[in-house]
Residue frames as qw, qx, qy, qz and C-alpha x, y, z in Angstrom:
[[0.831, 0.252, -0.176, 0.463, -13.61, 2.99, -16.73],
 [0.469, -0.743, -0.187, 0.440, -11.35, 4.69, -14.49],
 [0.233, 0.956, -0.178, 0.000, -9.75, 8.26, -15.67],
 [0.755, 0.315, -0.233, 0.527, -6.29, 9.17, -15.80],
 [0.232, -0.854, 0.273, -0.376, -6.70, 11.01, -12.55],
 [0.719, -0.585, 0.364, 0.095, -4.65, 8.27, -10.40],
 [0.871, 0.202, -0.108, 0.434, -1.75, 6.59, -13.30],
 [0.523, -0.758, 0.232, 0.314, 1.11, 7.25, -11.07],
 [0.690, 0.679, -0.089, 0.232, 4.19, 8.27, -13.07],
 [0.391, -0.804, 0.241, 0.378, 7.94, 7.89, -11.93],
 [0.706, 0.678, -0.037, 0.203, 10.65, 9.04, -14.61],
 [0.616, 0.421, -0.382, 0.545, 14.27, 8.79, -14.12],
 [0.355, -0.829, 0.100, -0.420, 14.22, 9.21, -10.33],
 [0.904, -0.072, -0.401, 0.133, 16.75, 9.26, -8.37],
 [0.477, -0.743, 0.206, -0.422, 17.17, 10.03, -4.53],
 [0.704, 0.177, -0.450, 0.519, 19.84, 10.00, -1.59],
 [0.221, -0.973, 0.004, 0.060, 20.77, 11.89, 1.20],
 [0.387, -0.512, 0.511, 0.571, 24.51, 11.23, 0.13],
 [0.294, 0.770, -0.441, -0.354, 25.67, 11.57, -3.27],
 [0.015, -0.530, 0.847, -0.034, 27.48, 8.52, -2.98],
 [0.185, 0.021, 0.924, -0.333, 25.03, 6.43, -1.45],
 [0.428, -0.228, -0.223, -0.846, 21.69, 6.44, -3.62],
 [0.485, 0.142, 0.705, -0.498, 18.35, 4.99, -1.91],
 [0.729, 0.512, 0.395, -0.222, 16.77, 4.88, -5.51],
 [0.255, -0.350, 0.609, 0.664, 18.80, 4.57, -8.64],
 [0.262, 0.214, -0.488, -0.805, 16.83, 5.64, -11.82],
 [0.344, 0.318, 0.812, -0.349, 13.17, 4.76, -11.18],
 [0.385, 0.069, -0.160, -0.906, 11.13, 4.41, -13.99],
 [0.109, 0.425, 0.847, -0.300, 7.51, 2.94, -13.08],
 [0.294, -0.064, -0.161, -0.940, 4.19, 3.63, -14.59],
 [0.036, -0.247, -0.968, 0.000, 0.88, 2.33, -13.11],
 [0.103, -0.320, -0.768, -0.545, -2.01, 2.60, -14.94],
 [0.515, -0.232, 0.393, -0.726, -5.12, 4.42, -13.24],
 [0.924, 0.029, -0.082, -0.373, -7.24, 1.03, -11.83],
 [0.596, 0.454, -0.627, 0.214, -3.80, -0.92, -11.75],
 [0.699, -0.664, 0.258, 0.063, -2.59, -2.98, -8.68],
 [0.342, 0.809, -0.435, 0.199, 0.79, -3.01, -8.24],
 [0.891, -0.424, -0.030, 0.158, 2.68, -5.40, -6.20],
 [0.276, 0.767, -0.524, 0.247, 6.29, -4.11, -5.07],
 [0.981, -0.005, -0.182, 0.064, 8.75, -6.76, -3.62],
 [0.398, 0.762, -0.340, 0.382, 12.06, -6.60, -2.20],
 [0.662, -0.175, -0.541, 0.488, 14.71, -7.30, 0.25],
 [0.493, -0.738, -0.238, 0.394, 14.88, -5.19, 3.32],
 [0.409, -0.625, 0.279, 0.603, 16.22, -1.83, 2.71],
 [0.573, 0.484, 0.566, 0.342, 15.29, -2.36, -1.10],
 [0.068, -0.139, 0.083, 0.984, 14.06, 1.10, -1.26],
 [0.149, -0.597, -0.695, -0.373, 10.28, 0.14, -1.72],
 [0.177, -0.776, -0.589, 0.144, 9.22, 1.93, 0.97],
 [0.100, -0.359, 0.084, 0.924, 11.28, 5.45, -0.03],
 [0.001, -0.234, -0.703, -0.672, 9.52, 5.09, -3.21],
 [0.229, -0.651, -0.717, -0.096, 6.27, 5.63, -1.32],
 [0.293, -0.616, -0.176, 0.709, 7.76, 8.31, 1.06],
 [0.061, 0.135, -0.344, -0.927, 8.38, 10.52, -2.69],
 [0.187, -0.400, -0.706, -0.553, 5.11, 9.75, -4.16],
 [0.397, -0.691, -0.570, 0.197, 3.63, 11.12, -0.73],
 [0.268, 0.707, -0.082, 0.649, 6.36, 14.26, -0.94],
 [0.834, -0.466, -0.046, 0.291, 7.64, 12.65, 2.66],
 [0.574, -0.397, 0.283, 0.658, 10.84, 13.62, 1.14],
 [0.244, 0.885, 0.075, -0.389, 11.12, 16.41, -1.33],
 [0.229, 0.739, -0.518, -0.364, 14.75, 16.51, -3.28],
 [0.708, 0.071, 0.511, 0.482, 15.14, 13.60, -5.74],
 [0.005, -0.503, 0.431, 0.749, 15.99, 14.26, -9.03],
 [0.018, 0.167, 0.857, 0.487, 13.76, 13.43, -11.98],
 [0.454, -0.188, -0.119, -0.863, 9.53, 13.74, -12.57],
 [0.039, 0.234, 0.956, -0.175, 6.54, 12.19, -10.71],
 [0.272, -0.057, -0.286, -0.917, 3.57, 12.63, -11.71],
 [0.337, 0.188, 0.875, -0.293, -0.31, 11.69, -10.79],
 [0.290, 0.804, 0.411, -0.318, -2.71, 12.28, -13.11],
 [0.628, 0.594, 0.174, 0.472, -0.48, 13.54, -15.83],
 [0.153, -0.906, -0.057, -0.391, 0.45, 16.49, -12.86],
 [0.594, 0.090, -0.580, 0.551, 3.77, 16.39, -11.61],
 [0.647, -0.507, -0.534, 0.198, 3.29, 16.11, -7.76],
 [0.359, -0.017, -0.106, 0.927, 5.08, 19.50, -7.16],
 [0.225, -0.232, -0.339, -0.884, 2.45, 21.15, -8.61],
 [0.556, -0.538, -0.366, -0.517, -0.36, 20.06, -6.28],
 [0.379, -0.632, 0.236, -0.633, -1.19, 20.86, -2.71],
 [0.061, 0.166, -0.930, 0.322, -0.03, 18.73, 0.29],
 [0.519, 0.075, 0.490, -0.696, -3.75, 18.61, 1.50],
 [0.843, 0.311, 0.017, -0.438, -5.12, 17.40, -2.02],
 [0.349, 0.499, -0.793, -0.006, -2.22, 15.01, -2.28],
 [0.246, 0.020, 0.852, -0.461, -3.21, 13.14, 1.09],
 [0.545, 0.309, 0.118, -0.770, -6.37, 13.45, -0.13],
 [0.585, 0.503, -0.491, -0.405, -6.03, 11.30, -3.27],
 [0.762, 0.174, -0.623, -0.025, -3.64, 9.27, -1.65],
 [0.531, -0.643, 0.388, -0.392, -3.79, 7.27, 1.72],
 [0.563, 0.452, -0.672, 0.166, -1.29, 4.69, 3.02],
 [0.909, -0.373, 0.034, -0.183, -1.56, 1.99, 5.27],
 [0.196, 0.649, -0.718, 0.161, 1.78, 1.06, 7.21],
 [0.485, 0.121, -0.837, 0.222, 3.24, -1.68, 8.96],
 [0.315, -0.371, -0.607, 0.628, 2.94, -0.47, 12.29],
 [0.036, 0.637, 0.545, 0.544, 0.00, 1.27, 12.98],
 [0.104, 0.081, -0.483, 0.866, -0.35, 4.72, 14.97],
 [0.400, -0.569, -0.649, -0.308, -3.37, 4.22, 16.99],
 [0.116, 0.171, -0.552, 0.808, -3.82, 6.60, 19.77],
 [0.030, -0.306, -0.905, 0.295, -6.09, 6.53, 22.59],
 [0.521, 0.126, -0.063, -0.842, -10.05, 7.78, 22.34],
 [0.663, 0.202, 0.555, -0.459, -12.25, 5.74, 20.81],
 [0.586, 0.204, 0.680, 0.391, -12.49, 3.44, 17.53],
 [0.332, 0.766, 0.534, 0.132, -14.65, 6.02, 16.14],
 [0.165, -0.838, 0.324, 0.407, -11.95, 8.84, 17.05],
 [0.624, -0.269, 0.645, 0.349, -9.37, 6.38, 15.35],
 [0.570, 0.382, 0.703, 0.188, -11.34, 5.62, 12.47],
 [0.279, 0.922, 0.266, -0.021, -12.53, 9.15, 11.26],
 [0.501, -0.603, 0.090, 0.614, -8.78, 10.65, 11.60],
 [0.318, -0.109, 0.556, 0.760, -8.53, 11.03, 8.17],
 [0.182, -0.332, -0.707, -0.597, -11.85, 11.59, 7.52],
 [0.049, 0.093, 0.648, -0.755, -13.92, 13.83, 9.90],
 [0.641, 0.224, -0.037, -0.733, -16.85, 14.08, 7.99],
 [0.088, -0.213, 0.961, -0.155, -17.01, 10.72, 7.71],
 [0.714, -0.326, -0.262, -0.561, -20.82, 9.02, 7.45],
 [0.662, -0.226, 0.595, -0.395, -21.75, 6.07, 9.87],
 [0.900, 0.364, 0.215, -0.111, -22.05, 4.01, 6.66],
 [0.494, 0.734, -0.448, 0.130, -18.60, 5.00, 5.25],
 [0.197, -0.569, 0.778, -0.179, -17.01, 4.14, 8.66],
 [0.840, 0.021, 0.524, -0.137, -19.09, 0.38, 8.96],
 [0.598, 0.756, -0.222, -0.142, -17.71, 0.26, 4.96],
 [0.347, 0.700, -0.585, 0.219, -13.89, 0.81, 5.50],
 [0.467, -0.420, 0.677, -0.384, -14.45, -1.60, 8.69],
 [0.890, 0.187, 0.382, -0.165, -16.14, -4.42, 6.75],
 [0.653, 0.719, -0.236, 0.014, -14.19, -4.10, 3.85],
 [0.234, 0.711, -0.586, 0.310, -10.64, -4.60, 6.67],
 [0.771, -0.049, -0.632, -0.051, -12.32, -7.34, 8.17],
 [0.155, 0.179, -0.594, 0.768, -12.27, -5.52, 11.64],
 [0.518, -0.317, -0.085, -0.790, -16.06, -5.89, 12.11],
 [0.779, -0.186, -0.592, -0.090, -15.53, -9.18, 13.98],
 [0.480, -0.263, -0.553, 0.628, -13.59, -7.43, 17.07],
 [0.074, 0.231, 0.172, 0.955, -15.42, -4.29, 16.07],
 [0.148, 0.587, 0.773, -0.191, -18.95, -4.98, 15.87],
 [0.013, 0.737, 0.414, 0.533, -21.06, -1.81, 15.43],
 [0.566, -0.736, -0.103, 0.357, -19.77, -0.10, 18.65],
 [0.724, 0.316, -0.154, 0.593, -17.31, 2.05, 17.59],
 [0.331, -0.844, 0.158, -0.391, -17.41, 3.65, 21.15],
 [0.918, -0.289, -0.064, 0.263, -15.00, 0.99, 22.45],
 [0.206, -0.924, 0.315, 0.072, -11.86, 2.74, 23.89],
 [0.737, 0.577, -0.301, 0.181, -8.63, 2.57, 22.33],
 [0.625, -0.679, -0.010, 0.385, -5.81, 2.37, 24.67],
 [0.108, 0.873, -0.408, -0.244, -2.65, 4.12, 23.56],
 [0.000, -0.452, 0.839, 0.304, -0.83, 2.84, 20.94],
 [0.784, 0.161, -0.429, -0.420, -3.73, 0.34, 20.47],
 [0.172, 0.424, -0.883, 0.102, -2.45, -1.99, 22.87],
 [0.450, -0.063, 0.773, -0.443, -5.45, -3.56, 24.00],
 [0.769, 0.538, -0.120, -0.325, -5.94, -4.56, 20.39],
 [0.820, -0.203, 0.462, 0.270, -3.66, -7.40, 19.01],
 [0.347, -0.372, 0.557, 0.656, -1.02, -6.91, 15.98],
 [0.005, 0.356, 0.722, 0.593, -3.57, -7.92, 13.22],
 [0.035, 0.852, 0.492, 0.174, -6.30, -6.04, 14.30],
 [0.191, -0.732, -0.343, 0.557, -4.28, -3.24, 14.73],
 [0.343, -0.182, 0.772, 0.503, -3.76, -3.55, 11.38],
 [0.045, 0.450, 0.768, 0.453, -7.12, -4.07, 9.99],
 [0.045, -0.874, -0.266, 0.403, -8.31, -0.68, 12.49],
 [0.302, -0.517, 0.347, 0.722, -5.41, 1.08, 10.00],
 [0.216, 0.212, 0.753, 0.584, -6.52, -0.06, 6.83],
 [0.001, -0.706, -0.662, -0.251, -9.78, 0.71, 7.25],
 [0.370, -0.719, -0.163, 0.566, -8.69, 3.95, 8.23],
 [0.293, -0.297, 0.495, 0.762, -6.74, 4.21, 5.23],
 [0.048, 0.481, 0.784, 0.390, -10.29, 2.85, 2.72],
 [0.122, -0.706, -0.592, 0.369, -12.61, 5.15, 4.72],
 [0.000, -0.513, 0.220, 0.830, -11.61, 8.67, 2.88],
 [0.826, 0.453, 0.311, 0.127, -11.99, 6.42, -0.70],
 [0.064, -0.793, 0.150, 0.587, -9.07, 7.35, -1.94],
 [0.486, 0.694, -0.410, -0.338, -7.45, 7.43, -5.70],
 [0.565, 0.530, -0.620, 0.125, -4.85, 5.77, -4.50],
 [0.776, -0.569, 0.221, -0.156, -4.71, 3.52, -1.55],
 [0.703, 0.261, -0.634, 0.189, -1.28, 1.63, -1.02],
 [0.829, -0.549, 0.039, -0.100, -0.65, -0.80, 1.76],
 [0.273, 0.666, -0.644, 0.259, 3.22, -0.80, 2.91],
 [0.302, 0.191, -0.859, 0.365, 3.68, -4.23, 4.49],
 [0.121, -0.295, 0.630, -0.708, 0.57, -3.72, 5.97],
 [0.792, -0.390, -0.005, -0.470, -1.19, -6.78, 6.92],
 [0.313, 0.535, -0.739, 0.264, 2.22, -8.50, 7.72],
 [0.101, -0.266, 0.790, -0.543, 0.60, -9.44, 10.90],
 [0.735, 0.127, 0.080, -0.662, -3.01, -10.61, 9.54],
 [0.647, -0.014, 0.763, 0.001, -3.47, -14.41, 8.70],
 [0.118, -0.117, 0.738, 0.654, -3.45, -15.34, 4.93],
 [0.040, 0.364, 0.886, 0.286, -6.73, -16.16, 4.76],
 [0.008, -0.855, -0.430, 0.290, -8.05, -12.98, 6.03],
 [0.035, -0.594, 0.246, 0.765, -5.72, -10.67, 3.93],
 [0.052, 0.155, 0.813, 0.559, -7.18, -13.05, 0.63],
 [0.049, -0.773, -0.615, 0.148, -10.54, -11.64, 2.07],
 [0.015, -0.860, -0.187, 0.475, -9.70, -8.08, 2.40],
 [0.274, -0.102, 0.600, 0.744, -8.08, -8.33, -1.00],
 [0.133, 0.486, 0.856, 0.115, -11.50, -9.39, -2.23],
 [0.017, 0.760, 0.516, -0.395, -13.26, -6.99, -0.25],
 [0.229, -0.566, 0.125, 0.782, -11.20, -4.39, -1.74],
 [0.124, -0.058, 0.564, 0.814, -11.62, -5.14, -5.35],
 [0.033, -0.513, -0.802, -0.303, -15.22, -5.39, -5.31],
 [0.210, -0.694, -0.385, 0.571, -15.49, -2.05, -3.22],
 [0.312, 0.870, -0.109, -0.366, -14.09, -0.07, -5.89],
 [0.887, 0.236, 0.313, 0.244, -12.43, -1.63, -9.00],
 [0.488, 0.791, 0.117, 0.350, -10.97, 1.21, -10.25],
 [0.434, -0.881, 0.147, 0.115, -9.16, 2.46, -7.12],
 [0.458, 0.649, -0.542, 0.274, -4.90, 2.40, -7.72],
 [0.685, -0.681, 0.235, -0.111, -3.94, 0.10, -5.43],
 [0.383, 0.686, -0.529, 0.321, -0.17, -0.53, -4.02],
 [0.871, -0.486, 0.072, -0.016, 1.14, -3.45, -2.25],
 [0.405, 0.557, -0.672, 0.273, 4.16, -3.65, -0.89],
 [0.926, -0.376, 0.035, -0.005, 4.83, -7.18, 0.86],
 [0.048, 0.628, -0.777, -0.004, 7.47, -9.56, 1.63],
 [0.661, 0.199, 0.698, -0.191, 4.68, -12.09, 1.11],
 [0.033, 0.157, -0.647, -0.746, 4.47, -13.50, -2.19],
 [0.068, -0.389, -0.906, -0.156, 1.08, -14.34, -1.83],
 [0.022, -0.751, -0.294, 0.591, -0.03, -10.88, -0.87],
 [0.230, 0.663, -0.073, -0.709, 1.03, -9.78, -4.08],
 [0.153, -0.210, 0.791, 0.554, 0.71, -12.39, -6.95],
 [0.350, 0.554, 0.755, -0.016, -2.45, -11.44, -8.10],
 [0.132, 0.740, -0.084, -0.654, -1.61, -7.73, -8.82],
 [0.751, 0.624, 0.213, -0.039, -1.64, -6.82, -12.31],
 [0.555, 0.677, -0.332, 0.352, 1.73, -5.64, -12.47],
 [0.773, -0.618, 0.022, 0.139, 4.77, -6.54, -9.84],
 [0.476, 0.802, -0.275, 0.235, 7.80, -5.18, -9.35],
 [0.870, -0.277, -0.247, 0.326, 10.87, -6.70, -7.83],
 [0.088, -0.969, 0.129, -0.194, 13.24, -4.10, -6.05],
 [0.875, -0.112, -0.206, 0.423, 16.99, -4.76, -5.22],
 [0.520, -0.023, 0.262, 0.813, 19.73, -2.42, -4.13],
 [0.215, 0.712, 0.239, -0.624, 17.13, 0.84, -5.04],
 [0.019, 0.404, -0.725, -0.557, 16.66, -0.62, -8.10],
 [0.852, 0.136, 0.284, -0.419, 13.84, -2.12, -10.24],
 [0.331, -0.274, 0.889, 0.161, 15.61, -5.27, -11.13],
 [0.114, 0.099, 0.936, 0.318, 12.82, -7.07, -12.64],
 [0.328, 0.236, 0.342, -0.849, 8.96, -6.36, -13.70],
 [0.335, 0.067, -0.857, -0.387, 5.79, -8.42, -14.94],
 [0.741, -0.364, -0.008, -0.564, 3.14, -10.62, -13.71],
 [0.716, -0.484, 0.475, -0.167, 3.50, -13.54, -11.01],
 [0.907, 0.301, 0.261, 0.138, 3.70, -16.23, -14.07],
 [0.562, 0.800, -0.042, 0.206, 6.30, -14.15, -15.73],
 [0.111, -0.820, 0.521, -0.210, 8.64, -13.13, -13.14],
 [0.849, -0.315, 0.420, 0.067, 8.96, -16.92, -11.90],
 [0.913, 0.216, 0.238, 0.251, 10.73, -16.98, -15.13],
 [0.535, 0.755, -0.036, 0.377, 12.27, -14.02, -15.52],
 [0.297, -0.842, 0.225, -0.390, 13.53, -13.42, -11.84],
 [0.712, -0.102, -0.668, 0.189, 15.74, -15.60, -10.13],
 [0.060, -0.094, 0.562, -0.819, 15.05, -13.59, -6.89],
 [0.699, -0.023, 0.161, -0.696, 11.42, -13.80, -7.14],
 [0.818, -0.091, -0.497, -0.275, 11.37, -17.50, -8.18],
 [0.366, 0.390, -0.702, 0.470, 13.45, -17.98, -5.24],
 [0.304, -0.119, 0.445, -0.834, 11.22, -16.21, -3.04],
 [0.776, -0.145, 0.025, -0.613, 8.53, -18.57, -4.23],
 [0.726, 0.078, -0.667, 0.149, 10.15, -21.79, -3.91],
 [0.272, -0.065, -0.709, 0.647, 10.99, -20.98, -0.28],
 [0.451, -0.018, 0.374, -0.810, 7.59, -19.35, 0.84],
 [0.669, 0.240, 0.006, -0.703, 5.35, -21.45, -1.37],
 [0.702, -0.254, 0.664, -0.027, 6.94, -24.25, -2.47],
 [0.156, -0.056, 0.733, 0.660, 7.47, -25.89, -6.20],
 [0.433, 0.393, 0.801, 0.126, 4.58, -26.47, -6.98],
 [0.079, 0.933, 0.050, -0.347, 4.24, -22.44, -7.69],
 [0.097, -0.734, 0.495, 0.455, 6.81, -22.73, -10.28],
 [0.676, 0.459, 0.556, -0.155, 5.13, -23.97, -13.51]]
């Protein structure tokens, strides 16, 4: 069963760079170690600040976060990263080789960890077992989804505590991100993991999903629940998914 080294803890936070203007307005959020999380939201919600503090991206809010029962102050930028690794939208690939690319986070790395975090992001089909193939800068001789699934598996390759994906397989096909969902849970079950989509089908399987408005958790539950309790999220499924998702 998985410890209580990853339940992520946010209590009354709440962050700005104006006074006036918050970005988060009293966050409180607890997920479970082992817990996926699905986080939701219009543009500008504030899902992705929420990640920036839990990373200590940004330093002055006002309230506690905690991992592990250990409020994030209290432990070391290295073993923070460490714990936790984040897959973005837009991935920074720079030029070298996959195998440069792949290990960034992870020089010690094995040959089996890297083939792992590569099967596991569904990047072993443009990949192969070569991971001497040259990157251009920026990835550009890679397409949008696989530069995507070279990130993830960038992100899996450490193993961390906590792995959250911000928006990122945005550019992957449905039926391969319902694969590397897969892959994921059967890699490690216990891992914290954190999606944040604007697909609703990227995150209605998490165990718990929050809906973000306005830096603000508005609504919170599982997929079945929120269609009833959200009229923003049922919204969002009626217009990505149709009725028939709304039961």
């Amino acid at each position: 069963p998985p410890s209580e080294g990853s339940t992520i803890q946010f209590e009354h936070v709440n962050f700005g760079f104006s006074q006036s203007r918050p970005i988060l307005d009293d966050i409180n959020l607890t997920v479970p170690s082992g817990q996926w999380l699905g986080i939701i939201g219009s543009t500008g919600s504030g899902k992705t600040t929420l990640i920036a503090l839990l990373t200590r991206l940004y330093e002055h809010y006002q309230g506690n976060i905690t991992v592990g029962g250990t409020d994030i102050q209290q432990i070391t930028l290295p073993a923070l990263h460490k714990k936790i690794t984040v897959a973005l939208q837009d991935s920074l690939l720079f030029s070298g080789t996959v195998a440069h690319n792949l290990s960034y986070g992870a020089p010690q790395a094995t040959p089996t960890q890297l083939a792992s975090g590569v099967a596991i992001a569904r990047a072993t089909e443009f990949v192969g077992t070569n991971y001497d193939t040259p990157v251009e800068e920026a990835g550009k001789n890679f397409s949008g989804g696989q530069r995507q699934r070279l990130n993830l598996a960038r992100a899996i390759i450490p193993d961390p505590d906590i792995l959250v994906m911000d928006d990122a397989t945005s550019a992957v096909d449905q039926e391969t991100n319902t694969e590397i969902q897969d892959a994921l849970v059967k890699a490690r079950r216990n891992r914290t993991t954190i999606i944040i989509s604007q697909r609703v089908p990227n995150i209605m399987d998490c165990d718990q999903i929050i809906v973000m408005q306005n830096g603000q958790i508005t609504a919170r539950g599982t997929h079945t629940e929120l269609v009833k309790s959200s009229p923003f999220y049922a919204q969002l499924v009626q217009t990505q998914l149709g009725g028939d998702y709304i039961d």
